[in-house]
N, C-alpha and C positions, 0 to 999 in steps of 0.2 A: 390369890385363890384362898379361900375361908380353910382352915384348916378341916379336916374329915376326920371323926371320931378315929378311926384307925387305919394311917395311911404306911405304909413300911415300905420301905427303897432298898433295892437291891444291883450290888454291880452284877455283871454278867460272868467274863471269863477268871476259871477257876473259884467262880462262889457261886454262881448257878450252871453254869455248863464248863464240860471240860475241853477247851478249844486249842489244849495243846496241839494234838496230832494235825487239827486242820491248819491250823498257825505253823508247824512245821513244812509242811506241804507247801504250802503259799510264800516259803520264804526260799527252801530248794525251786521253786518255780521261778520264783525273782532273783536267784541268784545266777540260775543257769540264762534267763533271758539276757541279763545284765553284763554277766560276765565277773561277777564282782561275787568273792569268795566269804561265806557268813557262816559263821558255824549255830546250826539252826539249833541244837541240843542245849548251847547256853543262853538263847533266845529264850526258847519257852519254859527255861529253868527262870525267869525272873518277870513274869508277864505282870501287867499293872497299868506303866506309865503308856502315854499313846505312842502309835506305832514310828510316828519322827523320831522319838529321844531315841528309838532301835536302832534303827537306819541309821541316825547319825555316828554308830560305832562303825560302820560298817561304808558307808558313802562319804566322800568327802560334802564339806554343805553345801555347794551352791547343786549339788544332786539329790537332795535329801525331799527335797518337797518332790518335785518329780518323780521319784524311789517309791512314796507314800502315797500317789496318785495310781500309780501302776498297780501298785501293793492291792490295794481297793479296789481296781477295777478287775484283777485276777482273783482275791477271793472267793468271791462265790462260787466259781467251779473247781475250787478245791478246800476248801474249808469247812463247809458245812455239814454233809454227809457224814465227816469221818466224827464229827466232834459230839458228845454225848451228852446229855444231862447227866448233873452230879447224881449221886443218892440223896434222895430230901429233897431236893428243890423242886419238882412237880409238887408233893404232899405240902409244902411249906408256904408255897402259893395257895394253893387249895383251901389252907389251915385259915389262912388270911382273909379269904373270900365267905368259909362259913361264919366269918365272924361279922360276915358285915362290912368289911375293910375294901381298901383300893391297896393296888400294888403298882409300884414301878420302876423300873428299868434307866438304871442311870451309871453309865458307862462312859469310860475315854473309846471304845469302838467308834467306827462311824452308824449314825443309828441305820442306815438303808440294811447293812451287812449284818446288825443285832436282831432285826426284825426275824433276815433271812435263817437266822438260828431258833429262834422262839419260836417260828411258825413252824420249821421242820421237827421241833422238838415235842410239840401240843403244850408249849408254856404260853398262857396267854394274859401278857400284865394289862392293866389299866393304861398306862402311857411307855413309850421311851425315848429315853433322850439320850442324845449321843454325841461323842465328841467333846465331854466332860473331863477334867484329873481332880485328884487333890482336892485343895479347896476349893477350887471351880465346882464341883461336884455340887458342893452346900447350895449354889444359887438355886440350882435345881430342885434339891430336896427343901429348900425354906419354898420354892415358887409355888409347889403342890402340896404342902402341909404336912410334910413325912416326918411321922416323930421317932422313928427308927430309921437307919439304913445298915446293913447287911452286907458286906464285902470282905476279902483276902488278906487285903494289902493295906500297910502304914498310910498308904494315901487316903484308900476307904477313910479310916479311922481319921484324917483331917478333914475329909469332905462334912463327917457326920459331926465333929465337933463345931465345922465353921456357921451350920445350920444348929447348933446347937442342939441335936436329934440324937437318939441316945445311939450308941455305936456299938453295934453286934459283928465281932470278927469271929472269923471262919479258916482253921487254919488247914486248909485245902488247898492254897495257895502258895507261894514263896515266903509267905513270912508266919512264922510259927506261936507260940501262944504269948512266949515273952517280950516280941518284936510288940505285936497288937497291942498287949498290956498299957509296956512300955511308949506306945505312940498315944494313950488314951481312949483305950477299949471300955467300954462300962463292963460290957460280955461277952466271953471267949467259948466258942461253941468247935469240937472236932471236926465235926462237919453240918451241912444243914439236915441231917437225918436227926438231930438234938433239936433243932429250933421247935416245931410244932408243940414239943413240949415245954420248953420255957416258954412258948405263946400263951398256956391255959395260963402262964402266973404273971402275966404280962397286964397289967391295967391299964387299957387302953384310954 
C-alpha cells in the first residue's frame, strides 16, 4: 500500500483504552471456570504481550492454547462495558482525521474483540489489525504506510522501529518514560491528552 501523506498506528490496551478492569473480569472468569488459581492484579499490572505469554504463567502448556481460546470466546460479555477510553484518545484520533490523515489500530488483541471496544467506545480507526507483538507489529505498520505508531509498551517501541515509523510512547501503560526511551522512543508523551498537540509540530 502507497504510503498516505499522514498515516499514524496506534496500540489499543492502555494507549487507547483502559482495558484493565475488563481484562480483570475475564481472567476471574477463566479462573473460576477452569479451576486454576491467577492472580488477576499482576495480570493487568503488566499488559502488552498477547494473551498466551499470560496464561503460560498460570497453565501448564499443553493447556495454554485452549486457556486463550476460552479466554476470547468469554471476553466480550465481560470486558467491554467496564473498559474506558483513555483521556486523549478520542481528541487524538479526531486531531489525525482534521488533518487529513488515516488512523490505525494495531494490536496483540484478537482484532474481532478490538473492534468490539472501538465500536462501544465511538473510536473509529481507518483499519485494525490484530493478533500483532513486538516486531510483528512493523509488518503491519510498514503494510499501510504509518509513519508513526503510538503505544505503552517496550514492544510498541520495536514494532515502530522495525517499520522504521517514528515511535511515540505513552507512559499510561507498564513501562514509564525511561523504559520507552531506553527501548528507542523518538517521543515520550504522559498521556495521549499531549499528542494532539505535538501533532500541529508534527510534519507530516
Amino acid at each position: 500500500m502507497a504510503p498516505h501523506p499522514l498515516t499514524v498506528g496506534f496500540d489499543l490496551d492502555m494507549t487507547l483504552i483502559d482495558s484493565r478492569p475488563g481484562i480483570k473480569a475475564t481472567y476471574l472468569a477463566l479462573s473460576v471456570e477452569t479451576g486454576t488459581p491467577i492472580d488477576v492484579d499482576l495480570v493487568v499490572s503488566r499488559l502488552g504481550p498477547p494473551v498466551e505469554h499470560e496464561l503460560a504463567n498460570w497453565y501448564p502448556a499443553h493447556a495454554v492454547a485452549s486457556a486463550a481460546d476460552r479466554y476470547r470466546e468469554i471476553y466480550p460479555a465481560y470486558a467491554i462495558t467496564p473498559s474506558p477510553a483513555l483521556p486523549g484518545a478520542r481528541e487524538s484520533v479526531a486531531a489525525i482525521r482534521a488533518r487529513g490523515g488515516r488512523t490505525i489500530v494495531v494490536t496483540a488483541k484478537h482484532a474481532p474483540n478490538a473492534r468490539l471496544h472501538l465500536a462501544h467506545l465511538g473510536i473509529e480507526p481507518d483499519e485494525v489489525i490484530g493478533s500483532l507483538w513486538a516486531e510483528g507489529k512493523g509488518d503491519a505498520l510498514r503494510e499501510h504506510g504509518a509513519g508513526v505508531y503510538v503505544g505503552d509498551h517496550t514492544g510498541d517501541v520495536r514494532g515502530a522501529r522495525t517499520a522504521d515509523a517514528l515511535s511515540v510512547g505513552v507512559t499510561t501503560g507498564p513501562c514509564d518514560a525511561e523504559e520507552l526511551r531506553a527501548a528507542g522512543a523518538d517521543v515520550v508523551l504522559s498521556s495521549l491528552t499531549q499528542f494532539p498537540s505535538w501533532l500541529d509540530g508534527y510534519p507530516a
